[in-house]
C-alpha positions in Angstrom: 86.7 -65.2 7.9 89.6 -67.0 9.2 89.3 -70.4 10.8 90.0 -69.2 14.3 87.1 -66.4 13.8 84.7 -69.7 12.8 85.9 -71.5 15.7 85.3 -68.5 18.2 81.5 -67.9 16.8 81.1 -72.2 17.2 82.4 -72.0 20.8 80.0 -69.4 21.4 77.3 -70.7 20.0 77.2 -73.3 21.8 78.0 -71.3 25.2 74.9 -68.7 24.5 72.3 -71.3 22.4 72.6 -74.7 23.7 74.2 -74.8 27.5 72.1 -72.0 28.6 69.1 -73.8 27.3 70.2 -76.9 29.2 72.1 -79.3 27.2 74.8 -81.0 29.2 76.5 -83.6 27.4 80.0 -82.9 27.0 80.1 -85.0 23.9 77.1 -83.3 22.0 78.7 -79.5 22.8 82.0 -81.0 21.0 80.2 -82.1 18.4 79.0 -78.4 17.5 82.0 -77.0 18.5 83.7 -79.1 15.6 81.6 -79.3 12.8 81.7 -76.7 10.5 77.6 -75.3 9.9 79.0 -72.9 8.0 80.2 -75.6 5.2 76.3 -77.1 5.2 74.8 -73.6 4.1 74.6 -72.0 0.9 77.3 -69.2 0.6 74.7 -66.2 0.5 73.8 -67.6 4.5 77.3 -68.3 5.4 77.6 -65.2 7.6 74.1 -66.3 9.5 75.6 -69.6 10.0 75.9 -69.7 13.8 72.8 -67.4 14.7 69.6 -69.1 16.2 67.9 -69.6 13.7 66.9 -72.5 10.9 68.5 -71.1 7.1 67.3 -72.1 4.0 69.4 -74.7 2.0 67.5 -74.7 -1.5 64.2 -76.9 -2.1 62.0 -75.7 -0.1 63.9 -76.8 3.1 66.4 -75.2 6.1 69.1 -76.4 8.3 67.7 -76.4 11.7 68.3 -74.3 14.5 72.0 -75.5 16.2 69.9 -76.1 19.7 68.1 -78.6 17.7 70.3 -80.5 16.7 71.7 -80.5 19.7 68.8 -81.1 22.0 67.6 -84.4 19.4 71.0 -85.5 19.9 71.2 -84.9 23.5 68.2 -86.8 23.9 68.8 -89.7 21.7 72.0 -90.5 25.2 74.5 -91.5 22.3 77.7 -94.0 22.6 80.6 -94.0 21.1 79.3 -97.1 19.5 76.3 -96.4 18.4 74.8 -97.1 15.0 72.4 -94.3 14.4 69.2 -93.5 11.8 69.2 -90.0 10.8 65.5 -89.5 8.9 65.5 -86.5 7.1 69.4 -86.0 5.9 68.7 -81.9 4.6 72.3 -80.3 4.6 73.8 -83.2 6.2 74.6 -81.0 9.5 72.7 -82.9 11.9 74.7 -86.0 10.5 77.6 -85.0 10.9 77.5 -83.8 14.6 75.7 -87.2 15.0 79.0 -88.5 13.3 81.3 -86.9 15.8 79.4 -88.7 18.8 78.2 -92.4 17.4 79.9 -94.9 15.5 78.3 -94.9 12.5 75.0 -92.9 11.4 73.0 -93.8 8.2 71.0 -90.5 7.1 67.7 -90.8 5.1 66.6 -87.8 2.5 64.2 -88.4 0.2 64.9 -85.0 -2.2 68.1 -86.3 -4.6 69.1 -82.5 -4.6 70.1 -82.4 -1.0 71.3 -86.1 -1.2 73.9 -85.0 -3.5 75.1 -81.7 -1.9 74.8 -83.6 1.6 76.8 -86.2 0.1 79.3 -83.8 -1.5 79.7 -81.8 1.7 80.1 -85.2 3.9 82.8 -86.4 1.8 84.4 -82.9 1.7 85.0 -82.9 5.3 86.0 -86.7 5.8 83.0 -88.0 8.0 83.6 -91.5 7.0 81.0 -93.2 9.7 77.9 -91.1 8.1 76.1 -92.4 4.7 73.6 -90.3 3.4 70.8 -92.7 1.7 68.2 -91.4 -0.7 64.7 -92.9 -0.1 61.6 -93.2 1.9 62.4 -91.9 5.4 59.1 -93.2 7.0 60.0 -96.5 5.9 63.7 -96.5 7.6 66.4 -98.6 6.4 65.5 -102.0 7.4 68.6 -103.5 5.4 70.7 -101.9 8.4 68.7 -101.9 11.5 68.6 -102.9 14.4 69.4 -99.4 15.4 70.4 -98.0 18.9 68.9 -94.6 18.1 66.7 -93.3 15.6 66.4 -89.5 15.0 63.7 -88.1 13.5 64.2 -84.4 11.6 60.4 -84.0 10.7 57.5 -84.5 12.4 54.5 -87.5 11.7 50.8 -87.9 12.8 52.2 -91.0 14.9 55.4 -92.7 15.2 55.4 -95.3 12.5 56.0 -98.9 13.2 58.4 -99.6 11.3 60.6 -96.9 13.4 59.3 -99.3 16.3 60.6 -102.3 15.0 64.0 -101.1 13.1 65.3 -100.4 16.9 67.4 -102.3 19.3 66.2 -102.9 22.5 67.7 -100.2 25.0 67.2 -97.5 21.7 65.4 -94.2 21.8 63.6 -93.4 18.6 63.3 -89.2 18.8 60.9 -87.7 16.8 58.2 -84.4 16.6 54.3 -85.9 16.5 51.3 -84.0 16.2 49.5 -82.1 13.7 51.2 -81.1 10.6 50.4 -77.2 10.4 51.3 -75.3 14.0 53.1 -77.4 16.2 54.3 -80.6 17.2 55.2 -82.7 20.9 58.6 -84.0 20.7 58.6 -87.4 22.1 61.3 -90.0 23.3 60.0 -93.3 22.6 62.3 -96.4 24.3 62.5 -99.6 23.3 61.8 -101.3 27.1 61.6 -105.1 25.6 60.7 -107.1 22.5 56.9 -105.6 22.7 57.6 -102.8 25.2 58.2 -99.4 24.9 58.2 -96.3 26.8 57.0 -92.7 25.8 58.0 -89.1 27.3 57.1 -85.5 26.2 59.8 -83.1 25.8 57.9 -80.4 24.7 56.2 -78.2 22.1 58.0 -77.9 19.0 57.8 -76.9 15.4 59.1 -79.3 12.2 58.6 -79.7 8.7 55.9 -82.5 7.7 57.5 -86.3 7.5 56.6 -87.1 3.6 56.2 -90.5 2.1 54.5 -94.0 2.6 54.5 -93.7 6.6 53.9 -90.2 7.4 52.4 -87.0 5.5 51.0 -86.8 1.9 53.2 -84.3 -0.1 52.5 -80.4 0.1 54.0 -76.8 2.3 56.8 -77.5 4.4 58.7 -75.3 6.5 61.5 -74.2 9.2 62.6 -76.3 12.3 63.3 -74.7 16.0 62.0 -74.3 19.2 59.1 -71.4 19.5 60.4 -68.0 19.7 63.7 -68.4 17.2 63.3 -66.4 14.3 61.9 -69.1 12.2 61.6 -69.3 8.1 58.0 -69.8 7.1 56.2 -68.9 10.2 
């Protein structure tokens, strides 16, 4: 597939699966028009790289559905100078749009698998603002907060509180809640003052469990999307 062939299919991706679902952010639809999902997926997927759909990536885990990432991203309101918490690195896709809108984005996975092909595939590409981190997600990465945004790739009973305190006032952590099997509420949660913050719905939605210290006990994980994409493990 030739690189203007890739480009096309990104342009229309983002065209059919993310502007006519109602992201509007210039700066988020060039961030999927640029990055390359096709480099963040195993070869045997490469040709299902811009459908709407999650795609496995090896572990037991997927690269989320493109609207997505962009919808998280879209919701987190970015600047150019951002510094930005990624929980939940995968494939390092969501990263590295994140990469092409913030400053500099720190991106926590907690399987050293993906941490080294994320890492790998990062480097490969030259996103030099995005470090993927191998840990703990629930726990953050205090050692760099305060953080204007915080992005949350899996989804938690509650949002934990060190998520709360790890963000800068003016922040938006974004994150799934809810149960851990069926569904999930994806919430904006804004930092309105040093003990003040402010809480929206956007929506039903369906992630894979938030494991470790702060969020779910090990055990099935699945796909990410919106309802009604043709979801792994559903």
């Amino acid at each position: 597939m030739s690189e203007d062939s890739k480009e096309a299919q990104r342009h229309e991706m983002v065209r059919r699966q993310v502007q006519r679902r109602g992201v509007e952010d210039e700066s988020v639809l060039e961030a999927l028009r640029t990055v390359p999902r096709e480099a963040f997926v195993p070869e045997s997927y490469r040709g299902r790289a811009y459908g709407d759909s999650p795609l496995p990536i090896g572990e037991g885990q997927t690269i989320s559905q493109p609207y997505i990432v962009a919808l998280m991203a879209d919701l987190a309101d970015l600047e150019p100078d951002d510094r930005v918490l990624e929980i939940g690195a995968g494939s390092g896709y969501g990263a590295a749009v994140l990469g092409q809108i913030a400053g500099q984005v720190f991106s926590v996975e907690r399987i050293p698998e993906l941490v080294e092909r994320a890492r790998e595939t990062i480097d490969s590409l030259g996103y030099d603002n995005v470090e993927i981190v191998e840990g703990d997600g629930t726990l953050g990465l205090q050692e760099e907060s305060p953080f204007d945004a915080i992005i949350v790739t899996a989804s938690g009973p509650e949002i934990p509180e060190t998520y709360r305190r790890q963000l800068a006032i003016g922040g938006s952590i974004v994150m799934p809640t809810g149960a851990r099997d069926g569904g999930q509420r994806l919430v904006v949660c804004t930092r309105t003052g040093e003990e003040e913050w402010k809480t929206r719905d956007e929506g039903f939605v369906r992630f894979v469990p938030l494991i470790g210290e702060e969020g779910w006990s090990e055990g099935r994980e699945t796909g990410a999307s919106r309802p009604g994409a043709d979801e792994p493990g559903f």
